[in-house]
C-alpha positions in Angstrom: 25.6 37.1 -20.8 24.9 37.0 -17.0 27.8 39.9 -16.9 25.8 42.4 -18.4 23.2 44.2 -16.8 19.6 44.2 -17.6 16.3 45.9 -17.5 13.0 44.5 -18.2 10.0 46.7 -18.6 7.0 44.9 -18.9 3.5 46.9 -19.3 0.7 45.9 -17.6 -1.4 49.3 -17.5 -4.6 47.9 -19.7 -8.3 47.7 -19.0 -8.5 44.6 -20.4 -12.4 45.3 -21.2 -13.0 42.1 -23.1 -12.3 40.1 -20.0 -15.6 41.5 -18.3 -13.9 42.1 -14.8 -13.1 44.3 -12.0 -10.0 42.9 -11.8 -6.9 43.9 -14.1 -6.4 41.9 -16.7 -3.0 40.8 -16.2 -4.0 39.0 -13.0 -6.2 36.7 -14.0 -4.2 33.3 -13.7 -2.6 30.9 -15.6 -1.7 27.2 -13.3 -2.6 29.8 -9.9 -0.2 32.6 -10.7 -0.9 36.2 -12.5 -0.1 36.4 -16.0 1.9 39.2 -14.9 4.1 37.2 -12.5 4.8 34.6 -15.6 6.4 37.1 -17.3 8.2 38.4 -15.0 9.2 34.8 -14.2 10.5 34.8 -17.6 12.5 37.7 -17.2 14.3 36.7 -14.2 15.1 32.9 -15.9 16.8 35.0 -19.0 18.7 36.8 -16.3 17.2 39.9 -15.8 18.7 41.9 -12.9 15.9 44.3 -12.6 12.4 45.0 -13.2 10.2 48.1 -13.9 6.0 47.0 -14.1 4.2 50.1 -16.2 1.3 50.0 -14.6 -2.3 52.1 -15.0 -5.9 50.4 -14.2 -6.8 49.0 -11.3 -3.2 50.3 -10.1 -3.9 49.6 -5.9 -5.1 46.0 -7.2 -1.6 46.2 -9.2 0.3 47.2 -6.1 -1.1 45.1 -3.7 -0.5 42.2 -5.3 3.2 42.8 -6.9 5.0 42.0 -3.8 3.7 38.2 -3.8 5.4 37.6 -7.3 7.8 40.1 -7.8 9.1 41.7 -4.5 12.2 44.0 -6.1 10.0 45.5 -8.6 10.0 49.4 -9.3 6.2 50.7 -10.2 5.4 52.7 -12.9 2.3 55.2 -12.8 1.1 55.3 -17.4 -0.9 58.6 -16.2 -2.7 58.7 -19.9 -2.6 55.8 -22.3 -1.1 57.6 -25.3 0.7 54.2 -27.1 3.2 51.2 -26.5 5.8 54.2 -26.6 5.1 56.3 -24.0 4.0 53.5 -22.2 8.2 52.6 -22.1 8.7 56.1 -21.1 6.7 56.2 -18.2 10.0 54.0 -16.7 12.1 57.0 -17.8 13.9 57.1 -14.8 14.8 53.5 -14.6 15.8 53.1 -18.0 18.4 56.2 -17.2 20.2 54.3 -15.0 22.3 52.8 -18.1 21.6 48.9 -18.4 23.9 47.0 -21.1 20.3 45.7 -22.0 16.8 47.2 -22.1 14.0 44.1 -22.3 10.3 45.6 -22.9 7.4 42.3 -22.8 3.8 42.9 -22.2 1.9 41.2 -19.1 -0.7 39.6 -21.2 1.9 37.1 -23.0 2.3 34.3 -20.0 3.6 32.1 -22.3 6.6 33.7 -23.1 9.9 31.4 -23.2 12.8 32.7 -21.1 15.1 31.1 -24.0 13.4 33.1 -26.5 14.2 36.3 -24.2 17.5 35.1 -23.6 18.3 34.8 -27.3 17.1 38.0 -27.9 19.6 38.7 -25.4 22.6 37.7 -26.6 21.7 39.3 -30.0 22.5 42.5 -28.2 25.1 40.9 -26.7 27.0 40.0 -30.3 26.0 43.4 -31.5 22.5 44.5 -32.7 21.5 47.5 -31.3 17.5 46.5 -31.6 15.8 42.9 -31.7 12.3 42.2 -32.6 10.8 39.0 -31.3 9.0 37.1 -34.2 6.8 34.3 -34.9 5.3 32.8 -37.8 2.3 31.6 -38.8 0.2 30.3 -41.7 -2.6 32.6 -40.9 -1.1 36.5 -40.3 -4.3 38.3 -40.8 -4.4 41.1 -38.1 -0.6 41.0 -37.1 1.7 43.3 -38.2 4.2 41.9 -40.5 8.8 42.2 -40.0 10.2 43.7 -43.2 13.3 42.3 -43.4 16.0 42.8 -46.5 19.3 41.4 -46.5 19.1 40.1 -42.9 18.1 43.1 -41.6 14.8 44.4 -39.9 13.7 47.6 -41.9 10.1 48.3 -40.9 7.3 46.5 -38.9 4.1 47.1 -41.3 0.4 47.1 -39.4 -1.6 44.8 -41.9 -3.6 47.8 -43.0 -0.4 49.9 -44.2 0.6 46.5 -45.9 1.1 46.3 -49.6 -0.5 43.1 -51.2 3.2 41.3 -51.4 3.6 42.7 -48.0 0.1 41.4 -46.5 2.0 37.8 -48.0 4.7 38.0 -45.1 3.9 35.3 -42.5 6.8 36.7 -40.1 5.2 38.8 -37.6 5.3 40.9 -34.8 5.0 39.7 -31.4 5.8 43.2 -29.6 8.6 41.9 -27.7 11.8 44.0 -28.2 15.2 44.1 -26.8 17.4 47.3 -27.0 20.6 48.1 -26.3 20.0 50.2 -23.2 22.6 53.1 -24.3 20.6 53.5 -27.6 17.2 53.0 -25.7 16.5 56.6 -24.7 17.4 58.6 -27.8 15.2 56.0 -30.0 11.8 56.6 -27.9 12.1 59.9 -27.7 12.7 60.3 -31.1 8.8 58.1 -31.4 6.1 61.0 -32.9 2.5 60.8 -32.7 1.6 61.8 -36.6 -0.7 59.1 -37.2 -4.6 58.5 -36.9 -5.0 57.8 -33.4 -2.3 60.5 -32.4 -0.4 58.4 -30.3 3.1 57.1 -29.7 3.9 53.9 -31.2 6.8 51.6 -29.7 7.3 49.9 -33.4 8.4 53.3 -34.8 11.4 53.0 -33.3 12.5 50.2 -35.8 12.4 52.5 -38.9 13.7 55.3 -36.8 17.0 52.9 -35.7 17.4 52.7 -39.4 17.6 55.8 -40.4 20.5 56.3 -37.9 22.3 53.3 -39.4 21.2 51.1 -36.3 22.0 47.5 -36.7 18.2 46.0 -36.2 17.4 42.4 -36.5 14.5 39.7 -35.9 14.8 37.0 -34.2 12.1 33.6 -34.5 10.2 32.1 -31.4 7.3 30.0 -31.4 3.5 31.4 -31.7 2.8 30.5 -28.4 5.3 32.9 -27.0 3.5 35.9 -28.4 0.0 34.8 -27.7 -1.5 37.5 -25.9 -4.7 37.2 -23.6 -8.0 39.3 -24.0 -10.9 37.3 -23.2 -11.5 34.5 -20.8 -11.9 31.7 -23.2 -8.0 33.3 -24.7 -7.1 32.7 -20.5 -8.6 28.8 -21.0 -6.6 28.3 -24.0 -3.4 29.9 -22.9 -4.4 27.5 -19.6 -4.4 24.5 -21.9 -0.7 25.5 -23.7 0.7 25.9 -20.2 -0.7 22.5 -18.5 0.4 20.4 -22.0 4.1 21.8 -21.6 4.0 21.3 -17.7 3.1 17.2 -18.1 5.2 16.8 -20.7 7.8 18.6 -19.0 6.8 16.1 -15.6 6.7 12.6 -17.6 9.8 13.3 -18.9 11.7 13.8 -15.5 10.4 10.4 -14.4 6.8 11.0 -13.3 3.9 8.3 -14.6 0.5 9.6 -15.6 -2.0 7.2 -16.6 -4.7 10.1 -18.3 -2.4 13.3 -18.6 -4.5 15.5 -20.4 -6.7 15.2 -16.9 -4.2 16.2 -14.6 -3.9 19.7 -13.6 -0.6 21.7 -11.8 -0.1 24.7 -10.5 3.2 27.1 -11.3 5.1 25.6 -8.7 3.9 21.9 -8.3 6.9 20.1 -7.6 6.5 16.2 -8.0 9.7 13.6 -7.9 10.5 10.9 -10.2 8.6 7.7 -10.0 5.6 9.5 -8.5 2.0 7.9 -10.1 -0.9 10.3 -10.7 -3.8 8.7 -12.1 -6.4 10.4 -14.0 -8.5 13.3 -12.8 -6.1 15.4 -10.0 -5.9 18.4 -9.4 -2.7 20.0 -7.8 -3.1 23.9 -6.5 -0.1 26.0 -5.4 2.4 25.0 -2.6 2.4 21.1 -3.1 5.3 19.1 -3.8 5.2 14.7 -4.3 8.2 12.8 -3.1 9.4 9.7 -5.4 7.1 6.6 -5.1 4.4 8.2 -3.9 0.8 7.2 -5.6 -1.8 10.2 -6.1 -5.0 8.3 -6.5 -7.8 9.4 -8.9 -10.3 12.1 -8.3 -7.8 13.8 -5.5 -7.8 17.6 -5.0 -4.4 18.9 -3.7 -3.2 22.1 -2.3 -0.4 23.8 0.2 0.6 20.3 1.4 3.4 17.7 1.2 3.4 14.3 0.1 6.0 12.0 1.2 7.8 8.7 0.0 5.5 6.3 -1.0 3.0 7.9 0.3 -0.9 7.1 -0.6 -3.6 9.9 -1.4 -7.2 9.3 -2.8 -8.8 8.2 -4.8 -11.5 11.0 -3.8 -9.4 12.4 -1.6 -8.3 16.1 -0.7 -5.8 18.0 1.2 -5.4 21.2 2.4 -3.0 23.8 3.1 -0.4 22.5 5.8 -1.2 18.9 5.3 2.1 17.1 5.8 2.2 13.0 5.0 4.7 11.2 5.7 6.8 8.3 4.5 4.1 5.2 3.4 1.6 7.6 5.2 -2.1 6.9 3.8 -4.9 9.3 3.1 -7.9 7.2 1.5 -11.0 8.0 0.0 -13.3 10.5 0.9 -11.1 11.9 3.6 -9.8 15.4 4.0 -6.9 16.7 6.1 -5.8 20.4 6.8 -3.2 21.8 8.3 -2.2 18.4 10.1 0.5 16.6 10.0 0.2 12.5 9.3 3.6 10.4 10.4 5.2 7.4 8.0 2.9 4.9 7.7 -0.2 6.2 9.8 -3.4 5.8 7.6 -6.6 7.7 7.2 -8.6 5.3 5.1 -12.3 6.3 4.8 -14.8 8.8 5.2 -12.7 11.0 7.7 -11.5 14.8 8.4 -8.4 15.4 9.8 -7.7 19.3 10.9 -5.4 20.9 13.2 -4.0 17.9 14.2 -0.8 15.4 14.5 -1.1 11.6 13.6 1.3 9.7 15.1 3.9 7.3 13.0 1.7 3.8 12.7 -1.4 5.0 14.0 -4.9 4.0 12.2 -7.7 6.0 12.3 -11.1 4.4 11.6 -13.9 5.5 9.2 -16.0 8.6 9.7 -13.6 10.0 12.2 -13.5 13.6 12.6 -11.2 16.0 14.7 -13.5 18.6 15.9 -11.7 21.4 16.1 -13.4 24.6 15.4 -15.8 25.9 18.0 -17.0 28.5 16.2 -14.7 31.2 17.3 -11.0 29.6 17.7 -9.1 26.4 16.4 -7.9 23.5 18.4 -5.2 21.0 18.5 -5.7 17.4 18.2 -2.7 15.2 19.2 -2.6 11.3 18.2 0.2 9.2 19.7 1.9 6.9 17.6 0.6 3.5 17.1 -2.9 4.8 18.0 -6.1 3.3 16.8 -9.1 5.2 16.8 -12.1 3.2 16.3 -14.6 4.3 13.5 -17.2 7.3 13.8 -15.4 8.5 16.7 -15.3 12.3 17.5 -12.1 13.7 19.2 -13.2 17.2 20.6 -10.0 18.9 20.4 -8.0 20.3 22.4 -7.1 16.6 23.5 -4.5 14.4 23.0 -4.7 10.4 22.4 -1.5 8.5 23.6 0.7 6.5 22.4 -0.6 3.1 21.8 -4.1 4.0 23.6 -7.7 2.6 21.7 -10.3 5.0 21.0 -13.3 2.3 20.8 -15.6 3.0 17.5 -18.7 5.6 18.3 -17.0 7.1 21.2 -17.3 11.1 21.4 -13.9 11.8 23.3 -13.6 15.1 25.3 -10.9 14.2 28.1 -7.2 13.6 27.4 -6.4 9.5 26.9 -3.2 8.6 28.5 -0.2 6.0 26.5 -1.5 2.3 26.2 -5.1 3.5 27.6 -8.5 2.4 26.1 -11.4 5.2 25.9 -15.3 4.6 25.5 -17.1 7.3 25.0 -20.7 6.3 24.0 -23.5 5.1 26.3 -24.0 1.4 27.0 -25.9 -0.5 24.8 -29.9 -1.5 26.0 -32.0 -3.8 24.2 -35.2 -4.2 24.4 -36.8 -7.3 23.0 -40.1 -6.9 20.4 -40.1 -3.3 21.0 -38.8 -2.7 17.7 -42.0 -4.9 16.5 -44.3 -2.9 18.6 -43.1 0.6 17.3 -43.8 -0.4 13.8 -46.9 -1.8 14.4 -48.4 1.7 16.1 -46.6 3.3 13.4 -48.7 1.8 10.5 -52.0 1.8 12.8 -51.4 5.7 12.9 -50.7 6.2 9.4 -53.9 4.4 8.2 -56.0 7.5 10.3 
């Protein structure tokens, strides 16, 4: 397989009008990643070589973002929407170039299985010269139905062409097709437009194959690889197939979830064996767990890095460039961005961390912040290892706290602390006997005015 070549077109040039958006339908997401770059994800795993994207609306939204998820892709221009068929064509050029195999998907199927594609694959591979992805299901109404006979693929019926036995048929078509690329140009030319809606049809080339003596076959995946997206509650259920197969796929490599059906990845979540996420977390792109670390409830998780053993939450969130290390500690209600925190520091309570280091061992108290935004530019907070910074403390950044130095609670720090130092930064306490007495007393003597 991997030694033949391989094209796969996908199409992605629909309005997508039922989705009521501005933006092109096949890049809304599924788990933070374009439907679009799912199946072309899928492509690559079945070993795809190259990759032509038919595109049409919202085709500088299309170009912009293609680079992020498919870098080597060619773009096609579908000038005039005139069928599946001529949708293909619009790749002419690429398809010319004489691949062993010709895949064409759609960008609104996310769910598609690379093994599914593969199989197709080496169908080609043994022989066929077409292959038309199936599924079945109980209820077919609105798909069009595979005529087979004697192991063969003869037609693909649209249900309102269907005979009554025909209409019966619960193998359908999921519009995924794999040709033999040196058959692939003379069978969509040969495609006509001599039916109602006058345009060209990419299933015509299955009765067309036949009638040259093709051999043309079906092949069986699961519904869920043809289920296409239209709406946004279709996106929230395809959201729902892709999440149950990702926790499955997690607890079985190791990982412990107390409440699965409440945790949420992304495409590229990475999390290690014996990793515990209790219920309700929420992992966005770019985050990968390290083994033994515990993901407490209620945690929001993006662009950062968990290390061994690590603690996060519960109520807790990181940000993009947050970087714990080994038994490093994040509790709740604290939030951390682009900072790194070294093994076995701990952020406990009620505290943001940004644009900063934590040294290894260092504690930092509740309802300490890092100030370090000024409105205009970010600074750079630097905590020594060992540290301790007392609770409610504010470290106006740029500063650095040394090693071993005590940052005594309250304290508003603005000037660098030297190694083994201790820092106040409040003013001195004054108390002043019954004057607490005395202001509530003229306080209730003015409100009875």
């Amino acid at each position: 397989m991997t030694e033949r070549s391989c094209l796969s077109i996908i199409l992605a040039a629909g309005e997508g009008t039922r989705m009521k958006s501005a933006l092109p339908k096949v890049l809304h997401r599924i788990a933070g990643l374009p439907m679009v770059a799912h199946v072309a994800r899928a492509a690559e795993a079945a070993g795809s070589g190259d990759l032509a994207l038919v595109i049409g609306y919202g085709a500088e939204q299309m170009r912009e973002a293609v680079p992020a998820f498919a870098p080597g892709a060619e773009i096609f221009v579908q000038e005039e929407r005139l069928g599946t068929a001529h949708a293909v064509l619009s790749a002419r050029s690429a398809i010319a170039r004489g691949y062993d195999d010709v895949l064409v998907m759609f960008g609104d199927t996310p769910l598609i299985d690379p093994a599914a594609l593969a199989d197709a694959r080496a169908r080609l591979a043994a022989g066929a010269d077409l292959v038309v992805l199936g599924f079945r299901t109980e209820n077919p109404t609105g798909y069009g139905r595979l005529i087979e006979k004697d192991g063969a693929l003869v037609a693909i019926r649209e249900e309102k062409d269907c005979t009554d036995e025909e209409r019966r048929i619960t193998f359908c078509n999921s519009g995924l097709m794999a040709i033999a690329g040196a058959r692939a140009l003379a069978l969509l030319d040969a495609v006509g437009n001599d039916n109602a809606k006058g345009e060209y049809y990419l299933t015509d080339i299955v009765e067309i194959g036949g009638a040259k003596g093709l051999k043309i076959v079906a092949t069986e995946a699961s519904f869920e690889n043809a289920l296409g997206i239209n709406n946004r509650a279709e996106l929230a259920g395809a959201e729902a197939i892709w999440q149950k197969r990702r926790r499955r796929e997690v607890m079985l490599s190791g990982v412990t979830m107390i409440a699965p059906e409440t945790v949420f990845f992304s495409y590229d979540t990475e999390v290690d064996p014996d990793v515990l996420i209790e219920p309700n977390v929420y992992f966005g792109p770019g985050v990968s767990v390290e083994g033994g670390a515990i993901i407490h409830a209620f945690s929001h998780i993006e662009g950062a890095v968990i290390g061994p053993r690590a603690e996060v939450g519960p109520f807790a969130r990181l940000r993009p460039g947050s970087d714990l290390g080994e038994k490093a500690k994040v509790g709740n209600f604290c939030e951390i961005k682009k900072a790194t925190v070294e093994a076995g520091a701990k952020v406990n309570h009620l505290t943001y961390i940004g644009d900063a280091r934590v040294g290894a061992g260092a504690n930092i108290g509740a309802g300490t912040i890092t100030c370090n935004y000024d409105g205009y530019s970010k600074f750079f907070t630097d905590i020594g290892a060992g540290a301790f910074i007392g609770s409610n403390s504010a470290l106006v950044a740029p500063i650095s706290i040394g090693e071993r130095a005590y940052v005594a609670s309250g304290s508003v720090i603005t000037d660098n602390v030297p190694d083994d130092a201790l820092a106040f930064g409040r003013a001195r306490q004054k108390t002043l006997p019954e004057r607490a007495k005395q202001l509530r007393e003229r306080r209730a003597s003015a409100a009875k005015k």
